[in-house]
PDB file with SEQRES, HELIX, SHEET and CRYST1 records, atoms N, CA, C and O in Angstrom:
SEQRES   1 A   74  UNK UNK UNK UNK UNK UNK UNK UNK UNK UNK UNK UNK UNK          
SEQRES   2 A   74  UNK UNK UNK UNK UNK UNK UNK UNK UNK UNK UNK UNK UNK          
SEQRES   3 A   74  UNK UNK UNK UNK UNK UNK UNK UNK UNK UNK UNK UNK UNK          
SEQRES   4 A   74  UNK UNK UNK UNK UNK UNK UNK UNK UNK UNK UNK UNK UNK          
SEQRES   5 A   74  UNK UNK UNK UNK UNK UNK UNK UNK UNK UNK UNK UNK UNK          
SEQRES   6 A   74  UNK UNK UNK UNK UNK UNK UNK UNK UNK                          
HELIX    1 AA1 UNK A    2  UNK A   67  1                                  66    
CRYST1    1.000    1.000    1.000  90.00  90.00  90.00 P 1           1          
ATOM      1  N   UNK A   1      19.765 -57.030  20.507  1.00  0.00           N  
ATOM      2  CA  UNK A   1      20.216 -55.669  20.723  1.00  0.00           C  
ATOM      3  C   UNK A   1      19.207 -54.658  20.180  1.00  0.00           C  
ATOM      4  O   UNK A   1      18.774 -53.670  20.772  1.00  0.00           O  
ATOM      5  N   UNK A   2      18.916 -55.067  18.985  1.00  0.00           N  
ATOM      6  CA  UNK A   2      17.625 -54.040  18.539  1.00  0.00           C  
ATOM      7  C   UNK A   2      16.131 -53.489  19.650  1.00  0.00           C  
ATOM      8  O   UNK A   2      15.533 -52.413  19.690  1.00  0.00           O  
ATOM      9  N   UNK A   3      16.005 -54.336  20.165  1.00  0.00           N  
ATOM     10  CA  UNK A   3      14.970 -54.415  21.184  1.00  0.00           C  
ATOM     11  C   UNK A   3      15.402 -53.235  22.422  1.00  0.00           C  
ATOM     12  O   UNK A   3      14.520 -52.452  22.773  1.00  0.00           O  
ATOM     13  N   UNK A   4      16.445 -53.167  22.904  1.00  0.00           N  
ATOM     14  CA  UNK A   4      16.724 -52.358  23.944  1.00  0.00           C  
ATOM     15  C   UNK A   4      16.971 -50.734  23.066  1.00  0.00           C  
ATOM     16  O   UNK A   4      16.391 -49.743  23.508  1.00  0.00           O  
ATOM     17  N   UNK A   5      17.696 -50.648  22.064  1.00  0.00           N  
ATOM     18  CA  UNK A   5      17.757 -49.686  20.840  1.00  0.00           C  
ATOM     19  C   UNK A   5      16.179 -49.174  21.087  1.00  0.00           C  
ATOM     20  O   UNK A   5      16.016 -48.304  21.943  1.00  0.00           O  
ATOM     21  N   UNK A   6      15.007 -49.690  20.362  1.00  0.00           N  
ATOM     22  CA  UNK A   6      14.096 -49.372  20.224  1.00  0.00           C  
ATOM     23  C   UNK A   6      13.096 -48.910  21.541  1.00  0.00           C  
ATOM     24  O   UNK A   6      12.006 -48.341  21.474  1.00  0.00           O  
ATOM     25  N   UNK A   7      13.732 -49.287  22.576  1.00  0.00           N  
ATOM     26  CA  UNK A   7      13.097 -49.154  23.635  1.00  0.00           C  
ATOM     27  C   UNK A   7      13.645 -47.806  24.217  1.00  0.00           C  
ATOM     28  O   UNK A   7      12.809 -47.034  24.686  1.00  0.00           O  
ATOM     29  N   UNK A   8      14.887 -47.470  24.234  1.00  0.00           N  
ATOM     30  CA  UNK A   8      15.584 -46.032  24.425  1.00  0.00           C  
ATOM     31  C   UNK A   8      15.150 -45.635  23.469  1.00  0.00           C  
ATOM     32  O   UNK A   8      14.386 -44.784  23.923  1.00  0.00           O  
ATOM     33  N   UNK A   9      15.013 -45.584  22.118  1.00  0.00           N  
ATOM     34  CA  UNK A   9      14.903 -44.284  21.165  1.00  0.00           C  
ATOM     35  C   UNK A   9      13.111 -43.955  21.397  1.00  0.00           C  
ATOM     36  O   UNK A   9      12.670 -42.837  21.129  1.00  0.00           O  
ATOM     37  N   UNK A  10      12.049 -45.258  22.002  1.00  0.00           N  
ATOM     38  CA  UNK A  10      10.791 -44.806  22.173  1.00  0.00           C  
ATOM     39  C   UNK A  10      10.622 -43.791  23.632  1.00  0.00           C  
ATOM     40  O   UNK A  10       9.675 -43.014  23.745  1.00  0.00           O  
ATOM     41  N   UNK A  11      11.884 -43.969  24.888  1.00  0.00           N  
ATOM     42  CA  UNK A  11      11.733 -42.680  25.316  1.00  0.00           C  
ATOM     43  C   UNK A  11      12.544 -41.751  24.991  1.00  0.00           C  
ATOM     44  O   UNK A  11      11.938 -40.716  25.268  1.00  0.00           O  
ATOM     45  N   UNK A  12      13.898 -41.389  24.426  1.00  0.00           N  
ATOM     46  CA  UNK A  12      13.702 -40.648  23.770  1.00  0.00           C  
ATOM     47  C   UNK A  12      12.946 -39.414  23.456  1.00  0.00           C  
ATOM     48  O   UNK A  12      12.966 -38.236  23.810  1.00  0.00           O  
ATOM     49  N   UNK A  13      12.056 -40.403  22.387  1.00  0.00           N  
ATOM     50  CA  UNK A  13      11.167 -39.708  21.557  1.00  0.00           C  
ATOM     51  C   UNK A  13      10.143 -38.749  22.634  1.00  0.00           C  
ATOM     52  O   UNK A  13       9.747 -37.589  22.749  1.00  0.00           O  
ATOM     53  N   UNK A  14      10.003 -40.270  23.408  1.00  0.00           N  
ATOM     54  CA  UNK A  14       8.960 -39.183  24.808  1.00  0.00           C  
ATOM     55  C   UNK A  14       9.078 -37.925  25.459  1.00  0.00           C  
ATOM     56  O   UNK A  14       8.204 -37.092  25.700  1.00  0.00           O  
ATOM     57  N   UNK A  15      10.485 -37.915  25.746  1.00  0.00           N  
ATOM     58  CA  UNK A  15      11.123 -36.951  26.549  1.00  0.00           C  
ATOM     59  C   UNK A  15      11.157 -35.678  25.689  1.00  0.00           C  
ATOM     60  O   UNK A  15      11.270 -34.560  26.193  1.00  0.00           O  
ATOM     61  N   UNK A  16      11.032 -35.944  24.081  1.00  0.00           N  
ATOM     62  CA  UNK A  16      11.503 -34.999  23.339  1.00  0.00           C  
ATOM     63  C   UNK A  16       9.975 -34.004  23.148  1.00  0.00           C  
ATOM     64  O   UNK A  16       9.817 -32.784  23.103  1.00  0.00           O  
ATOM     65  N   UNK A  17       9.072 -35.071  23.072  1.00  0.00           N  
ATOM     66  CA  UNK A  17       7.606 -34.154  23.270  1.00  0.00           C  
ATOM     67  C   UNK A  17       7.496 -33.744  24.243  1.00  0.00           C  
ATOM     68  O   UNK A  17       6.862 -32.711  24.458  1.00  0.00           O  
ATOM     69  N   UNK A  18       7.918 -34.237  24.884  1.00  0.00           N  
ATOM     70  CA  UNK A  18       7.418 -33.067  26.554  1.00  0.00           C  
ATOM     71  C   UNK A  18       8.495 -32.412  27.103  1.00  0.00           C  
ATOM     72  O   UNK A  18       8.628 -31.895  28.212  1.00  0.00           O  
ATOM     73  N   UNK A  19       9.228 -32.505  26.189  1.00  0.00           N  
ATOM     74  CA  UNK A  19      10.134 -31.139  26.088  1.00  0.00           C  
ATOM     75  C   UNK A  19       9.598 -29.736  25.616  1.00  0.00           C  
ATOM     76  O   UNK A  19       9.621 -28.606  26.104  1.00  0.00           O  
ATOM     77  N   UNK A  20       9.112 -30.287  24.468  1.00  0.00           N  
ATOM     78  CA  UNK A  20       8.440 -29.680  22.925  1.00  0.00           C  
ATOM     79  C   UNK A  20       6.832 -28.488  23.645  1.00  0.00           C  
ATOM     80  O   UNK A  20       6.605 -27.293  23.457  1.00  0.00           O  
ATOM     81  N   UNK A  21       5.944 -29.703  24.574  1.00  0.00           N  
ATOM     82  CA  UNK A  21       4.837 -28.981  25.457  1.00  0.00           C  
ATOM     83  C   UNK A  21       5.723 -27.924  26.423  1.00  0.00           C  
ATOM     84  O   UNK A  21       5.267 -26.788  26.549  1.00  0.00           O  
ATOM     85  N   UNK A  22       6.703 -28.195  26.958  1.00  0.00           N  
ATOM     86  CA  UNK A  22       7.057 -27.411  28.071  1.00  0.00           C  
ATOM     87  C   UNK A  22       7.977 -26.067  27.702  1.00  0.00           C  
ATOM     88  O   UNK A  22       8.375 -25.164  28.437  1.00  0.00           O  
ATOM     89  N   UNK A  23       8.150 -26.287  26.316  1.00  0.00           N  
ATOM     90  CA  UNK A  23       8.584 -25.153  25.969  1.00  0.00           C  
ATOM     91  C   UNK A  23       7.572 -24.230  25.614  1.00  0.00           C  
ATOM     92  O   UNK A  23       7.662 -23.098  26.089  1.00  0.00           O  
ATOM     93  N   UNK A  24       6.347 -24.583  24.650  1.00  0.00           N  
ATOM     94  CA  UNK A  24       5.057 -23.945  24.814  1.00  0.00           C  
ATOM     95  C   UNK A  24       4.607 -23.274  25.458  1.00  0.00           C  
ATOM     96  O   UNK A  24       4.212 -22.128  25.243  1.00  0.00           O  
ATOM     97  N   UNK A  25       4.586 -24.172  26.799  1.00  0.00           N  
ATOM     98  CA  UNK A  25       4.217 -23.034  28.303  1.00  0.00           C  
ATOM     99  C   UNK A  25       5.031 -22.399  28.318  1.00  0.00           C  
ATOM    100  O   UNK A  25       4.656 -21.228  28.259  1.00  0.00           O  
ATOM    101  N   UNK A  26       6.196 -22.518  28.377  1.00  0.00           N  
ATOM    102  CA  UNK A  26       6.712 -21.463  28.632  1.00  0.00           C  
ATOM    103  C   UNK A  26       7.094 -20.180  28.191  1.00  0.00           C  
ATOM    104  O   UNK A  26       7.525 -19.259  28.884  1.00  0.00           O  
ATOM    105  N   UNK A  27       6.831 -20.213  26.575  1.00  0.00           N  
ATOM    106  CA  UNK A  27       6.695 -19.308  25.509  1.00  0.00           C  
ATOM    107  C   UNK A  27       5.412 -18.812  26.134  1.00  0.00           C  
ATOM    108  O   UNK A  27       5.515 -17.705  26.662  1.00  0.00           O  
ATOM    109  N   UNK A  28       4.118 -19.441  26.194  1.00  0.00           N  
ATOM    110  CA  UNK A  28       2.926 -18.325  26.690  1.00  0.00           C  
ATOM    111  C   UNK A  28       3.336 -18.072  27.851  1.00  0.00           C  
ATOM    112  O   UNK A  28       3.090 -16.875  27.997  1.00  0.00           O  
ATOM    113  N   UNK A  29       3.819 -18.460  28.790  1.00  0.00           N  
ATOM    114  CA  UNK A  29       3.824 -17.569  30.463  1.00  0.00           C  
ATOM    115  C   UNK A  29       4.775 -16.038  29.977  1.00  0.00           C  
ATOM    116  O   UNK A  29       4.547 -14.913  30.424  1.00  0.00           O  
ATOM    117  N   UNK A  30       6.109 -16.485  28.722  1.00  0.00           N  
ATOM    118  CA  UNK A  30       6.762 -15.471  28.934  1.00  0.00           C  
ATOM    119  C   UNK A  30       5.793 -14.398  28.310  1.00  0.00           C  
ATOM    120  O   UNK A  30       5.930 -13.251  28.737  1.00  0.00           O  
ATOM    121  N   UNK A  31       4.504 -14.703  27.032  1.00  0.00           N  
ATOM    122  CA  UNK A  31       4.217 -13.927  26.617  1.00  0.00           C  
ATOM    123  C   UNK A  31       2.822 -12.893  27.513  1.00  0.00           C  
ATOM    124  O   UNK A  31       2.297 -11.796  27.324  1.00  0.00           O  
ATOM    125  N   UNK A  32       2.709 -13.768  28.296  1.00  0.00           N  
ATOM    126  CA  UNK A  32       1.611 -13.155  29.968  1.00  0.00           C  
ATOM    127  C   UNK A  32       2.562 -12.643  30.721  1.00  0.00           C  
ATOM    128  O   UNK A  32       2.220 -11.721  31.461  1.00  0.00           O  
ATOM    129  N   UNK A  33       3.754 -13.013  30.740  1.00  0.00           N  
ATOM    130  CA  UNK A  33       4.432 -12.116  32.090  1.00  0.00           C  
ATOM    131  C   UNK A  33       4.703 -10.739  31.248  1.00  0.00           C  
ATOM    132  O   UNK A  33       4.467  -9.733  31.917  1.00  0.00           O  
ATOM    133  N   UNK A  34       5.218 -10.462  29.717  1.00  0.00           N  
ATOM    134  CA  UNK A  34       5.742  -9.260  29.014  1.00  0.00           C  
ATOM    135  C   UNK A  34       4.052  -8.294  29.321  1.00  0.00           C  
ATOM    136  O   UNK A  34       3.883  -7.134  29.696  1.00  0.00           O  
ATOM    137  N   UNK A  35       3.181  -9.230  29.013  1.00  0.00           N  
ATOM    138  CA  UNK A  35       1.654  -7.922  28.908  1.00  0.00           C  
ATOM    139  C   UNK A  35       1.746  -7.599  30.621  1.00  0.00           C  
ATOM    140  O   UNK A  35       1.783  -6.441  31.036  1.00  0.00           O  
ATOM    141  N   UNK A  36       1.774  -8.747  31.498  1.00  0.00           N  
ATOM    142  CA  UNK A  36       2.142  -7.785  32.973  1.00  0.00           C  
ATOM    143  C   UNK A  36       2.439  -7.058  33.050  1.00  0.00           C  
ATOM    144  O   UNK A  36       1.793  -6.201  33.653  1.00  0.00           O  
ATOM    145  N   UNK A  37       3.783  -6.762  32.454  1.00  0.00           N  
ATOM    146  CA  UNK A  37       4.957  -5.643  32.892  1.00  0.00           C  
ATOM    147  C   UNK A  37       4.225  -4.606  32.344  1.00  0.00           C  
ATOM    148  O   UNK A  37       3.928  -3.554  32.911  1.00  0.00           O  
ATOM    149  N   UNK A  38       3.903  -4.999  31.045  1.00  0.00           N  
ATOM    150  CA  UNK A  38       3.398  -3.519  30.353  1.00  0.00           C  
ATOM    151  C   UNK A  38       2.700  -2.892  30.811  1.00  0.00           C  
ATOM    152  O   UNK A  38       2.792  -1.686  30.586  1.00  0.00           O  
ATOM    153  N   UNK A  39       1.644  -3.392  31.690  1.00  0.00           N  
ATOM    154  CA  UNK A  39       0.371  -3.140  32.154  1.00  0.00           C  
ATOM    155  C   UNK A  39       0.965  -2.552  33.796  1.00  0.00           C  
ATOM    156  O   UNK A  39       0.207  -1.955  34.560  1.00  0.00           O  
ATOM    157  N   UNK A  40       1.926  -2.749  34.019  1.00  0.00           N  
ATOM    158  CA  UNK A  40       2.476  -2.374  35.069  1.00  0.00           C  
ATOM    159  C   UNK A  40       2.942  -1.216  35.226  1.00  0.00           C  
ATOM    160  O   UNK A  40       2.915  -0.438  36.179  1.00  0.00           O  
ATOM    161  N   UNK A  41       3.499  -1.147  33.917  1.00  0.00           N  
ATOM    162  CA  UNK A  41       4.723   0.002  33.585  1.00  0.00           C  
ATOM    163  C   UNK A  41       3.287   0.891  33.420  1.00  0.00           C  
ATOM    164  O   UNK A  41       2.963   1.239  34.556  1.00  0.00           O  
ATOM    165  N   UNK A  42       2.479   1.298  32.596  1.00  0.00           N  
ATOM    166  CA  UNK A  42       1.007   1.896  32.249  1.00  0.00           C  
ATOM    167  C   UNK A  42       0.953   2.400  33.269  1.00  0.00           C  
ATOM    168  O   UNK A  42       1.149   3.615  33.253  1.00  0.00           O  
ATOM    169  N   UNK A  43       0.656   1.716  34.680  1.00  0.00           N  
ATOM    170  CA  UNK A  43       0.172   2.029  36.096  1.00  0.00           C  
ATOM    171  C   UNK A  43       0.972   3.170  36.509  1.00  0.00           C  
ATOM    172  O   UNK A  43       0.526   4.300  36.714  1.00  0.00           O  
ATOM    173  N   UNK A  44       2.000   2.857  36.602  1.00  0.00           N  
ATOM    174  CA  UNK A  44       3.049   3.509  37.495  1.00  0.00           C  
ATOM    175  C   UNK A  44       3.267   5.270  36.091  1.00  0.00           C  
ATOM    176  O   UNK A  44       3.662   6.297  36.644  1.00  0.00           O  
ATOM    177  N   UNK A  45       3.088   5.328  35.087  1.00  0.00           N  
ATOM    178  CA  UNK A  45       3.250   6.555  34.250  1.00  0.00           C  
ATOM    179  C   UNK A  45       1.311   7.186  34.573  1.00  0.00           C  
ATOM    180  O   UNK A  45       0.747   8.280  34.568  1.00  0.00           O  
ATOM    181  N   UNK A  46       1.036   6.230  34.733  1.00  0.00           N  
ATOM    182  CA  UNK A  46      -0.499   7.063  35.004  1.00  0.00           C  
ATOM    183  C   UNK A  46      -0.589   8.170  35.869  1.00  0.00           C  
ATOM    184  O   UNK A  46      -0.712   9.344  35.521  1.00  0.00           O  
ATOM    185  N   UNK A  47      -0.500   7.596  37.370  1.00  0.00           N  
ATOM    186  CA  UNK A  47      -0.558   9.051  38.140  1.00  0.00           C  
ATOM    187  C   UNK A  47      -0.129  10.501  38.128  1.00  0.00           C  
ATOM    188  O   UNK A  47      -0.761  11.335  38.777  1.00  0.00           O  
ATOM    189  N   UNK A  48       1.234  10.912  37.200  1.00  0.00           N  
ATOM    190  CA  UNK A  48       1.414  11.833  37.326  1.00  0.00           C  
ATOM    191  C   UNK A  48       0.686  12.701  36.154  1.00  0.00           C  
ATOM    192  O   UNK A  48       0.334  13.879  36.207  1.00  0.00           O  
ATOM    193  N   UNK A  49       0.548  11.658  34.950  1.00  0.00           N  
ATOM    194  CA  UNK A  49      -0.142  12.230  33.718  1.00  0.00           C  
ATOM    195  C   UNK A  49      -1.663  12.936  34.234  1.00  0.00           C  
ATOM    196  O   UNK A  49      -2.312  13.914  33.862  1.00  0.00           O  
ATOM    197  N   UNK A  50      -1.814  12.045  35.127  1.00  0.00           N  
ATOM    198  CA  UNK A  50      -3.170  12.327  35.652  1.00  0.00           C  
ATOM    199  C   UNK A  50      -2.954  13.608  36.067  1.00  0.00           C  
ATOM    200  O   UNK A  50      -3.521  14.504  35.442  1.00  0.00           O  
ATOM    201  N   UNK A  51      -1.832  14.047  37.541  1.00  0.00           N  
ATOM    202  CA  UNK A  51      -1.525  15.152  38.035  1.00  0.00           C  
ATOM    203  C   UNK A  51      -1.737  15.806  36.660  1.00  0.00           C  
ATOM    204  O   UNK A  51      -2.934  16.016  36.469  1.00  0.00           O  
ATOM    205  N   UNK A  52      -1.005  16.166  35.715  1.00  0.00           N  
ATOM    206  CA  UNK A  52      -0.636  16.905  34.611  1.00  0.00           C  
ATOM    207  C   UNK A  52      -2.098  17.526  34.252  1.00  0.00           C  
ATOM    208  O   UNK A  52      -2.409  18.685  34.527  1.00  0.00           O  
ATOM    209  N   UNK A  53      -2.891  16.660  33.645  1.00  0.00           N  
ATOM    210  CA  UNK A  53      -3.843  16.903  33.254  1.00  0.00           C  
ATOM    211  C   UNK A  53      -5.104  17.955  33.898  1.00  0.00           C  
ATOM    212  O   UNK A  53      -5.767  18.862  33.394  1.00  0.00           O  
ATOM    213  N   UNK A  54      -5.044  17.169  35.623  1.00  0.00           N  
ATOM    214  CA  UNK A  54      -5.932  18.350  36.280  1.00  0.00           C  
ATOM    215  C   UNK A  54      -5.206  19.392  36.528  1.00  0.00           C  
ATOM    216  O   UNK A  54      -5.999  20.334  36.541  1.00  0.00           O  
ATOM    217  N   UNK A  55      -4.053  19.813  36.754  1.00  0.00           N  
ATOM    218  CA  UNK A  55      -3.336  20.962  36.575  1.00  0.00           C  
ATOM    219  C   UNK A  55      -4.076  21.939  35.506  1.00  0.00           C  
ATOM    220  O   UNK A  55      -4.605  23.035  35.689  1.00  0.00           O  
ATOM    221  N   UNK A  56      -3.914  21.080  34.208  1.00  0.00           N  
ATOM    222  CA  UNK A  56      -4.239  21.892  33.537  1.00  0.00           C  
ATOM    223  C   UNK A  56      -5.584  22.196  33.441  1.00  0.00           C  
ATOM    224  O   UNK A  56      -5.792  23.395  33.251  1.00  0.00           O  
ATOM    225  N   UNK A  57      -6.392  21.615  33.500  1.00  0.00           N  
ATOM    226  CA  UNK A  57      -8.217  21.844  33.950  1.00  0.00           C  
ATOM    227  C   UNK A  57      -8.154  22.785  34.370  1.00  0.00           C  
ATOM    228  O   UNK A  57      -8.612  23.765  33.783  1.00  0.00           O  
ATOM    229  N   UNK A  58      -7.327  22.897  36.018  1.00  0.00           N  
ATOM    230  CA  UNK A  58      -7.682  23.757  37.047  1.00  0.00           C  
ATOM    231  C   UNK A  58      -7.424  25.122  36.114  1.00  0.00           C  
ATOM    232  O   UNK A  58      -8.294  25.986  36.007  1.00  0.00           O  
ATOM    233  N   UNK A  59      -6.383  25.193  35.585  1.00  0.00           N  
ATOM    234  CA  UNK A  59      -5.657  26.704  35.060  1.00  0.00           C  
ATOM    235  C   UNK A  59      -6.967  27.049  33.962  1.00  0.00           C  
ATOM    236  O   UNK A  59      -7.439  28.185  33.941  1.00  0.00           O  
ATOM    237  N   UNK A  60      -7.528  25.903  33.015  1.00  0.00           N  
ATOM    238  CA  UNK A  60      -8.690  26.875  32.228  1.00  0.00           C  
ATOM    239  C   UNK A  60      -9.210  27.442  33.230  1.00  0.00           C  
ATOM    240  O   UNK A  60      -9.031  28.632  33.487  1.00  0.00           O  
ATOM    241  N   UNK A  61     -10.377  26.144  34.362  1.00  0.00           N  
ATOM    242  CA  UNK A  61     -11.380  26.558  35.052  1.00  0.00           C  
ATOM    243  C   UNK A  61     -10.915  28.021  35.903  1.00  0.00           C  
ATOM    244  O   UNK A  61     -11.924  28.638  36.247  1.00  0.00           O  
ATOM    245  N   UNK A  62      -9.951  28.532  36.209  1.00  0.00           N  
ATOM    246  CA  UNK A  62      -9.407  29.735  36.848  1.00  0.00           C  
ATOM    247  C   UNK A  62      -9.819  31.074  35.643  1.00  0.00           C  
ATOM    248  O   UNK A  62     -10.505  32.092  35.736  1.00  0.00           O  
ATOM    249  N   UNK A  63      -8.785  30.283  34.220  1.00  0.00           N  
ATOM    250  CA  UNK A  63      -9.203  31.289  33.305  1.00  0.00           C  
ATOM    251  C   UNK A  63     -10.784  31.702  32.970  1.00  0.00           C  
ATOM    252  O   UNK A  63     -11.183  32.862  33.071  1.00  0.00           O  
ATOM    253  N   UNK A  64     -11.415  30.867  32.661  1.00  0.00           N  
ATOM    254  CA  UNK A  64     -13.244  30.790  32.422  1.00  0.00           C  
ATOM    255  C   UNK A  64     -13.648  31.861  33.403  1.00  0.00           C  
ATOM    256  O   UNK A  64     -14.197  32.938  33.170  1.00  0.00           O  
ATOM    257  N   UNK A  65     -13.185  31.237  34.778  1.00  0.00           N  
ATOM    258  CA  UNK A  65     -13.862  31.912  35.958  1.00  0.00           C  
ATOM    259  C   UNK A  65     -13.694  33.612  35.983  1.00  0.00           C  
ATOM    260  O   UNK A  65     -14.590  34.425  36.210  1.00  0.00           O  
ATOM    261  N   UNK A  66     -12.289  33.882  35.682  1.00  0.00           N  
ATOM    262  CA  UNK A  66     -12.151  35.447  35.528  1.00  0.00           C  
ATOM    263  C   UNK A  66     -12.928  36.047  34.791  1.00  0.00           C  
ATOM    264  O   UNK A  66     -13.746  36.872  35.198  1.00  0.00           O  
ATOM    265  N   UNK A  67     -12.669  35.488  32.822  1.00  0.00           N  
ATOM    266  CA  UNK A  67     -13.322  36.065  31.718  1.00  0.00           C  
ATOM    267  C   UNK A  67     -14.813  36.354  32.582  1.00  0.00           C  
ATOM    268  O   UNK A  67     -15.274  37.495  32.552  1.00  0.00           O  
ATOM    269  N   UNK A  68     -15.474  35.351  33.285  1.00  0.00           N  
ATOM    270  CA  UNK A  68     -17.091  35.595  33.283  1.00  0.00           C  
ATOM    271  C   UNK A  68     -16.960  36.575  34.588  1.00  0.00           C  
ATOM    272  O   UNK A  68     -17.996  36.682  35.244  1.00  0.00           O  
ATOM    273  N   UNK A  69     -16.023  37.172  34.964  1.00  0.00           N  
ATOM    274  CA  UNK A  69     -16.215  37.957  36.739  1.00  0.00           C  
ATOM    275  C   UNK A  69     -16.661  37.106  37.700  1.00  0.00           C  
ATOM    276  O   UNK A  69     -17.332  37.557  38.628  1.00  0.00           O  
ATOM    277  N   UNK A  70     -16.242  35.243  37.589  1.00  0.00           N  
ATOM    278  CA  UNK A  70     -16.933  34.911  39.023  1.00  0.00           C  
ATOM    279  C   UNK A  70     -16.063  35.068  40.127  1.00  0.00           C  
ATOM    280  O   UNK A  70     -16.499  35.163  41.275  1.00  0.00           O  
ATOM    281  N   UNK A  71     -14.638  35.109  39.799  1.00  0.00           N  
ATOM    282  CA  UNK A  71     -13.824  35.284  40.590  1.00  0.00           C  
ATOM    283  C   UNK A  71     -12.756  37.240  40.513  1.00  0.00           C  
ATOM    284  O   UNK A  71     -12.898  38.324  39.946  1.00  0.00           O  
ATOM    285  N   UNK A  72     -12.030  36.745  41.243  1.00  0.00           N  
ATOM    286  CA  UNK A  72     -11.282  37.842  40.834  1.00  0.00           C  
ATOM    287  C   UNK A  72     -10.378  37.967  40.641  1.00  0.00           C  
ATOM    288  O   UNK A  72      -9.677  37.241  41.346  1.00  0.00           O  
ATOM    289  N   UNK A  73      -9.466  38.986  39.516  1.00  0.00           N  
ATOM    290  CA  UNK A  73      -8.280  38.365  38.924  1.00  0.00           C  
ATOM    291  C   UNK A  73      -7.233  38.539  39.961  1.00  0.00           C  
ATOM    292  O   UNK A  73      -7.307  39.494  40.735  1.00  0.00           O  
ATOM    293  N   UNK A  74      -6.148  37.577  40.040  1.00  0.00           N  
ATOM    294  CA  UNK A  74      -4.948  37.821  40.620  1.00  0.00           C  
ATOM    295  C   UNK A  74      -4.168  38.338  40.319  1.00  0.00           C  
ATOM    296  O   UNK A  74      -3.169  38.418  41.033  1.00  0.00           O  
TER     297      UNK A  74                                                      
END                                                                             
């Protein structure tokens, strides 16, 4: 009886390490899929910040332009 005992608890044991690896992967994929998202989420808040920003460019470059008389004021 010992013999068949020892023969289940050696897989077992097997099954339990490559349990052990496959949880691994899957701890790093979840920790590559979270920097995705982030990097995703980044993307999608970019464009309008962007809008924002030349907005505001444009409004100095308008102001500059008056102070020096290249344009004319509105």
């Amino acid at each position: 009886m010992s013999e068949p005992d020892n023969l289940a608890l050696g897989q077992l044991r097997l099954m339990d390490g490559k349990l052990d690896d496959l949880r691994e992967r899957v701890e790093h994929l979840e920790t590559r899929m979270t920097a995705q998202e982030q990097h995703l989420a980044s993307l999608v808040v970019s464009p309008p910040r962007a809008f924002d920003q030349l907005q505001s460019l444009r409004a100095r470059i308008d102001r500059i332009e008056q102070r020096l008389e290249l344009i004319e004021p509105e």
